[in-house]
Residue, then its C-alpha position, 0 to 999 in steps of 0.5 A: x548755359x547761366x553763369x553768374x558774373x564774379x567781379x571779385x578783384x575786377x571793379x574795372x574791366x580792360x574792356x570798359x574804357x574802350x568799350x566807354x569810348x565807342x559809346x561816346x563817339x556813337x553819342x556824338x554821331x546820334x546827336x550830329x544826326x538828331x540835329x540834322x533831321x530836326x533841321x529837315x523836320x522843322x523844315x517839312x513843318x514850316x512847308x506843312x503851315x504854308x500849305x495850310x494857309x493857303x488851304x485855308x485862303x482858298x476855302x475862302x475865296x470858294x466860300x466868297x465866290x459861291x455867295x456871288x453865284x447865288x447872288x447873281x442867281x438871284x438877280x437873273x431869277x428876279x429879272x426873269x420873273x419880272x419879264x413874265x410878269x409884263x408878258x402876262x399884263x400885256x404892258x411893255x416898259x421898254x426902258x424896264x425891258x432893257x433894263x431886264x435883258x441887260x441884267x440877264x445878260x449881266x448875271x449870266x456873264x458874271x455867274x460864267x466868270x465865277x464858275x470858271x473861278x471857282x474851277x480853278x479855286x477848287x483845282x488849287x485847293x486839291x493841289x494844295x490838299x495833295x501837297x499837304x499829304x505829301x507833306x506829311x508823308x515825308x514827315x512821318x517817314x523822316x519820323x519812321x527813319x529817326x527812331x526804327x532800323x531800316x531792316x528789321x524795323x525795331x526801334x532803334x538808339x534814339x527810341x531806345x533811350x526814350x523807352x528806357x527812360x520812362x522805364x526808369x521812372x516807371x521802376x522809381x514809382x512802382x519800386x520794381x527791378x527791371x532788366x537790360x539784356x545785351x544780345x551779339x549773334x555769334x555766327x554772322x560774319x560767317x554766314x554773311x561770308x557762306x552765303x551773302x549780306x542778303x541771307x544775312x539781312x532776312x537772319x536779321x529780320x527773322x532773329x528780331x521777330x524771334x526775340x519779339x516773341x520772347x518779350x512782353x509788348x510792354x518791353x522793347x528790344x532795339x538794334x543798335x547795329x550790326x549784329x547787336x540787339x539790346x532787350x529792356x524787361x521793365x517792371x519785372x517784381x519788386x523782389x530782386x531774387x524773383x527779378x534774376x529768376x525771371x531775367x534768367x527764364x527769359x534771357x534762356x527762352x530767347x538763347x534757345x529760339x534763336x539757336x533753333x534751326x533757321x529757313x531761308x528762301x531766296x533766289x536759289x531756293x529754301x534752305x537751312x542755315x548752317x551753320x546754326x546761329x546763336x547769340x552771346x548775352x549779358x543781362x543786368x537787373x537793376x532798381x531804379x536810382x535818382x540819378x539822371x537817366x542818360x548816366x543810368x543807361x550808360x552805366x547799365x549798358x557798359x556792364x551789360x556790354x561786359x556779360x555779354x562778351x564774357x558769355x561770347x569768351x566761354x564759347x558763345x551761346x551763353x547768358x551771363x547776368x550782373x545786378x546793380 
């Protein structure tokens, strides 16, 4: 099922430059993206802060009114206190009494205003508490949808890059080969057009967890869309004849699980689809280079991108593997 890739006399491929314009057009759709989102998450952020300034304005203003409360407390048990007390000695300074009735009726009036205040601070504050939960939900889902597929939930492009960046200055430290595995599914559109998008999307979903349990979860595999997944192994061993080895072992136990056969269940019951999927893979090994990581990526990519259509022109459900 392993085939090397012999680039004798074929240093520039015909598909490349296509291949190398597609990737430049989904770049400049990524960063058109990237620069809208950031727009909608600066603003949730800006939202987020003023939710937080009143929060914080409320808190205060429920501090300041439980101090009157247990002022006006005070000055009602002070006055009560000293009623008792002209009741026990039996010496009546009507002037005092009035003057004690008045604060009485003071106190209670002011201690019903501030409770009536404080409902309403703490109704606001629980508004401005479940605002701010709101906020940040909305935040993180427009985080969740800038960075993982919808469908399967993988990482996506954008997550991607980041991975393979760390994995690049991961590999210069450690000085290791890593591996980048380029992975079409031969048979969707057939399926797609047996049996509906439907059966289609739970394939998807059911062929991301397959390659999940193939890899490390040091490693990350990626949808970038439709039908194609892109696997990095990182750190594989500083020996590049054990890196191919070990790339071709995995690239072959992800071959053979997803050809192994696939049951559906849907509205019309549980099935096996037929006919079977496989997948096409280009694999390349590759040791770190000083170079920035975005050119890395692309480089690596584009020659991946090549074994994979190689291995989809044998026949399909094959593995063809470069190295750098």
């Amino acid at each position: 099922m392993t085939t090397p890739i012999d680039n004798t006399n074929n240093p520039e491929n015909e598909l490349y430059p296509a291949l190398k314009s597609y990737a430049d057009d989904t770049q400049q759709g990524l960063l058109s993206n990237r620069t809208a989102l950031a727009a909608a998450t600066e603003e949730l952020e800006r939202s987020a802060a003023s939710i937080k300034q009143i929060h914080t304005a409320l808190q205060k203003f429920t501090a300041d009114n439980l101090i009157n409360l247990a002022s006006n407390s005070t000055k009602i048990q002070d006055a009560t206190t000293q009623l008792k007390m002209a009741h026990e000695q039996k010496v009546f300074d009507f002037a005092a009494f009035d003057i004690a009735i008045n604060e009485v009726k003071v106190g209670k009036r002011l201690l019903t205003e501030n409770m009536d205040m404080l409902d309403i601070a703490q109704s606001k504050l629980k508004e401005s508490a479940n605002s701010l939960v709101q906020s940040e939900i909305l935040l993180e889902a427009a985080n969740a949808l800038a960075l993982y597929d919808h469908l399967t939930k993988l990482p996506n492009r954008r997550l991607f890059v980041d991975r393979f960046n760390q994995a690049v200055f991961t590999s210069r430290r450690n000085n290791t080969f890593s591996a980048l595995l380029f992975l079409d599914l031969d048979k969707l559109k057939i399926i797609n057009d047996t049996y509906g998008h439907q059966v289609g999307d739970a394939l998807l979903i059911e062929v991301a967890q397959r390659i999940k349990d193939m890899i490390r979860d040091t490693d990350t595999v990626a949808r970038f869309g439709g039908d194609e997944f892109v696997i990095l192994i990182s750190n594989i061993n500083t020996d590049k004849a054990a890196a191919l080895s070990r790339t071709e072992l995995i690239a072959e136990k992800i071959r053979y699980q997803i050809e192994q056969p696939i049951t559906i269940t849907n509205d019309e019951g549980t099935f096996v689809l037929a006919p079977q999927c496989t997948a096409s893979i280009g694999a390349t090994v590759f040791l770190y280079a000083f170079d920035d990581p975005s050119h890395v990526l692309e480089s690596i990519l584009g020659l991946s991108d090549k074994a994979m259509y190689q291995a989809k022109q044998a026949g399909g459900n094959q593995i063809r593997i470069d190295h750098v």
